[in-house]
N, C-alpha and C positions, 0 to 999 in steps of 0.2 A: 884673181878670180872674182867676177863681179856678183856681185849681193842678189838674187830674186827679190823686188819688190812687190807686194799683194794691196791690194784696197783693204780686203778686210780679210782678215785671220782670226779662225773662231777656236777657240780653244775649250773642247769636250763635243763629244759625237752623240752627246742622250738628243733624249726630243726639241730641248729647247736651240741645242746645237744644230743639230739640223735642221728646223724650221727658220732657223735667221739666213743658213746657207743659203735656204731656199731663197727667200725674201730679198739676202743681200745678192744674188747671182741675177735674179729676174732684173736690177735695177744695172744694168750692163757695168758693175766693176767684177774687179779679178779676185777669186774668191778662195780662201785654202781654209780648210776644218783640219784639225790635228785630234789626233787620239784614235783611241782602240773602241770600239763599237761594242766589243763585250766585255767592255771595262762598264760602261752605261750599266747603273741602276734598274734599270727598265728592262734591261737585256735576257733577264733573268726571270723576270716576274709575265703575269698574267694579265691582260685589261678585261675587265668589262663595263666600265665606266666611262667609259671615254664616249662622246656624241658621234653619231653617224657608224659607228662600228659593234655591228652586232653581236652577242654571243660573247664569247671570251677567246679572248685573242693572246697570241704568241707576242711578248716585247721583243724578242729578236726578229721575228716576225716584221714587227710592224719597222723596228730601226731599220731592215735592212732596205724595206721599200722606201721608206724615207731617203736613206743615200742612197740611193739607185733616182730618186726623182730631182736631187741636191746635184746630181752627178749632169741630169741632163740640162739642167738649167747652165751647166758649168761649172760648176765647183768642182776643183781638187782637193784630194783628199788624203793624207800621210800620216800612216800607223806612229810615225814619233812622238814620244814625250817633250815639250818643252824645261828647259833646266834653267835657265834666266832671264830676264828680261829687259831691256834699258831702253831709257827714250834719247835721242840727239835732233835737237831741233823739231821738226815734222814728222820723223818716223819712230817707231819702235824698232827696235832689235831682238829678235829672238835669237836664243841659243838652244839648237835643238839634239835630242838624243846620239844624231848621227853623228855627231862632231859639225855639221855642217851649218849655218847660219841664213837668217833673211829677214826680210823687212817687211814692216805694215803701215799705213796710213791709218788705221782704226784698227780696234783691237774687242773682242765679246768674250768674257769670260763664261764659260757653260757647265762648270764643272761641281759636283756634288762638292761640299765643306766638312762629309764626316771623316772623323781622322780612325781607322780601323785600330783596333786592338787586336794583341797577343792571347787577352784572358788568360793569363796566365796568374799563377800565385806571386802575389809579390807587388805586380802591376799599377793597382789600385791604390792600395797602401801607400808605395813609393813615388806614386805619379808626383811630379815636381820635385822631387826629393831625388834628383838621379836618373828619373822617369823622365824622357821627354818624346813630345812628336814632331818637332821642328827643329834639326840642322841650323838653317837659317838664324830663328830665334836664339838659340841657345849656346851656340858654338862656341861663345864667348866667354863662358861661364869656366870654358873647360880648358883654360890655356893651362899647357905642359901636365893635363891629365891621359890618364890611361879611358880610353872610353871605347863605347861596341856600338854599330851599329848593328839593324837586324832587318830585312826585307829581301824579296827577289824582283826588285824591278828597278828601273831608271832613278827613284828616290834615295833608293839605299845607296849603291853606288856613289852617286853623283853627291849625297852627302859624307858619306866615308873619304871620300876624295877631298871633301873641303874642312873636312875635317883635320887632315894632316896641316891645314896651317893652325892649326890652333894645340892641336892633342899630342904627347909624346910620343903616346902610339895608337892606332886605331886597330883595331879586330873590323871584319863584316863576317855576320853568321846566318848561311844560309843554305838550303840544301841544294838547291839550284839555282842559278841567274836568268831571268826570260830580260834580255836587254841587247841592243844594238852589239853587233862586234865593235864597231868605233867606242863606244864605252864600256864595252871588256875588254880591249886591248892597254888603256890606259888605264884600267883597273890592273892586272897585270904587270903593268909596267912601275905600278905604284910602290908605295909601303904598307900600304895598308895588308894587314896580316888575314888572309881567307881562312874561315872555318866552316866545313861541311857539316854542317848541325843546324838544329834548331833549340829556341831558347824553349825551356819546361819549368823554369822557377827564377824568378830574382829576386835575390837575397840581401836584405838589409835591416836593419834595425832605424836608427833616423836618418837615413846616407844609402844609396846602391853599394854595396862593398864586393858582389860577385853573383854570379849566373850560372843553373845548373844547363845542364845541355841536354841533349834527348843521348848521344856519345855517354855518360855517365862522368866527363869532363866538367870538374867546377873552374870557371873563367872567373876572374880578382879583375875588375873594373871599377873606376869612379863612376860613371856612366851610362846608359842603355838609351840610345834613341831607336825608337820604331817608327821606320819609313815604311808601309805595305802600301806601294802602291807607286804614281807616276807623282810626278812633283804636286803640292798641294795650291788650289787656286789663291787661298789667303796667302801661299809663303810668295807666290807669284804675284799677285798683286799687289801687296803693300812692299814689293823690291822698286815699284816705282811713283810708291805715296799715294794709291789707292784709297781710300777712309772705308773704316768698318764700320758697320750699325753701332752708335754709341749706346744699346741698352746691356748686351751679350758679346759684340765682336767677335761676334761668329759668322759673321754675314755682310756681302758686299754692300753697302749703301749705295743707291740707285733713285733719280725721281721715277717721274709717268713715263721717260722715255726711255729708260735703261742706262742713263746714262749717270755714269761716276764723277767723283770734283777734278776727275783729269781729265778735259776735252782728249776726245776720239776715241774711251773705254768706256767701253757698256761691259753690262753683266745681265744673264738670265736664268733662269730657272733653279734647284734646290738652291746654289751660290747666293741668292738673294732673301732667301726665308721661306719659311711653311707660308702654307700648306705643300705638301711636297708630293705634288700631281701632275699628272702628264697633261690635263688640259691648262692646270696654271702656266707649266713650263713653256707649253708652243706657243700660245698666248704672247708671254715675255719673247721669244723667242722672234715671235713675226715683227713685235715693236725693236727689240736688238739690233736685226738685221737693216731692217728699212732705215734706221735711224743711223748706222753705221755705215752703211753704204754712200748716202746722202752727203754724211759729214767726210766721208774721202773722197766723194768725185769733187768736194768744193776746193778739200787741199789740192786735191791734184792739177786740176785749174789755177791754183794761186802758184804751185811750182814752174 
C-alpha cells in the first residue's frame, strides 16, 4: 500500500494552523492540517481584540470559518492525532492515530506546549519524583517497574503501549477512551491492564509508591505519567532533533521565518512563546505557511 505524500503537513488546527493552511494551499502545494479544531485553545474562549472583528466573538466561531476558508483554498483536513515522527532522506514520516501512515516535504508545528494537570493531591509535591508528562522522556527510567499511565486520548494509550517495552507492568486509568478504533483495538489486544477510574490522590513520601482512585481502589505503582491530551508538540519535535529555546525549553526555537535548525520544520504560534494571542499566532502562521510551501515546491522539483 503506497504512502500519501503531502507538501505540507500542519500539525494543530488553532489560528496559527490555519492561517498557514491558508497561506500554504494558495501557493498551489498539497496541503493536510491534522487535529481536532475543539482541541484549539481559542475554541473555547471569546475575542474582542483581534483587528477588523468587532464586538466579541465566538473562538469556535471564528476557527470554524477559518477551516471552511483553509478548505476552499484546498487543504485537507483529518481529525487524527500524530504519534511519531521520523525523517528518511527528503521526507518526513508520520505515524498517525489510525494506524495508518504518510508523508511530507515540510513539516509546521502549531500546537499549544502547555502540558495539562490532574491537580490532584500528590501531584506537585511528587512531580519528577514518580510524576511525569512525557512517555517519551522518561520511559527509561522505568525499566522492569510497575508504572500507570492516566488520560482519555491518543497520548495515553499510545504511551501505555510503549511503555510495555520498558515496564513489567503497565495500568492505563481512565474513565473513558475518545480515540481511533485502530488504537483501541491494539490497546486491547495489548498487556497493558485497563482501569475504569480516575486518579483522586498520589501517594508518596520521596518516590510515587501508589494512587487512590475515585473506585476507593488504592493502585501500588513506581510511576504516574499523565498524558491528557493528543501527543505533545515538544515530545514530537525533538523525536527528530528539533532545538528548544535554550533559556526555558519550553518552546520551539524558530528565526523571522518560522523556521527550525531542521530544514523544511517550521513552528507557529503559542509552540513558539508568549505572548499567546490570536493576532501573534496568524501572523506566525501566514509567515509558517508561505515559507513552507516555498521550501517543498523546491524539493519536489529537485526529486
Amino acid at each position: 500500500m503506497s504512502v500519501q505524500t503531502y507538501d505540507v503537513v500542519i500539525i494543530g488546527t488553532g489560528p496559527a494552523g490555519v492561517q498557514a493552511a491558508i497561506h500554504a494551499s494558495r501557493k498551489k502545494t498539497r496541503v493536510l492540517m491534522l487535529g481536532r479544531v475543539e482541541n484549539s485553545a481559542l475554541h473555547g474562549a471569546h475575542i474582542e481584540n483581534y483587528a477588523f472583528v468587532p464586538g466579541v466573538s465566538s473562538g469556535g466561531d471564528l476557527l470554524r470559518l477559518g477551516v471552511e476558508q483553509a478548505q476552499r483554498f484546498g487543504t485537507e483536513i483529518s481529525a487524527e492525532d500524530v504519534l511519531s515522527i521520523a525523517q528518511a532522506e527528503d521526507l518526513f514520516h508520520l505515524e498517525l492515530e489510525g494506524g495508518g501512515a504518510i508523508a511530507a516535504r515540510s513539516l509546521i508545528f502549531c500546537m499549544g506546549v502547555a502540558k495539562k494537570k490532574l491537580n490532584v493531591p500528590g501531584e506537585k509535591e511528587l512531580s519528577g519524583r514518580g510524576v511525569s508528562y512525557c512517555v517519551d522522556c522518561d520511559a527509561n527510567f522505568y525499566r522492569g517497574a510497575v508504572v500507570t499511565v492516566t488520560g482519555d486520548r491518543s497520548a495515553a494509550v499510545d504511551g501505555a503501549l510503549t511503555l510495555l517495552d520498558y515496564a513489567a507492568k503497565v495500568y492505563l486509568v481512565a474513565e473513558e477512551l475518545n480515540v481511533s478504533k485502530e488504537l483501541l483495538n491494539r490497546l486491547e489486544k495489548s498487556k497493558v491492564e485497563r482501569i475504569h477510574s480516575s486518579i483522586k490522590q498520589i501517594i508518596g513520601e520521596r518516590m510515587v509508591h501508589s494512587l487512590l482512585l475515585a473506585s476507593g481502589q488504592t493502585l501500588e505503582t513506581e510511576g504516574v505519567f499523565i498524558e491528557l491530551g493528543s501527543k505533545g508538540a515538544l515530545e514530537l519535535a525533538t523525536q527528530i532533533g528539533v532545538q528548544l529555546d535554550t533559556e526555558s525549553f519550553k518552546y520551539i526555537a524558530v528565526n523571522r521565518h518560522m523556521a527550525t535548525n531542521v530544514p523544511g520544520i517550521y513552528a507557529a504560534g503559542d509552540i513558539v512563546g508568549p505572548p499567546y494571542q490570536m493576532a501573534k499566532a496568524v501572523g506566525e502562521g501566514c509567515i509558517a505557511g508561505m515559507e513552507a510551501a516555498t521550501y517543498a515546491r523546491k524539493i519536489r522539483k529537485e526529486d
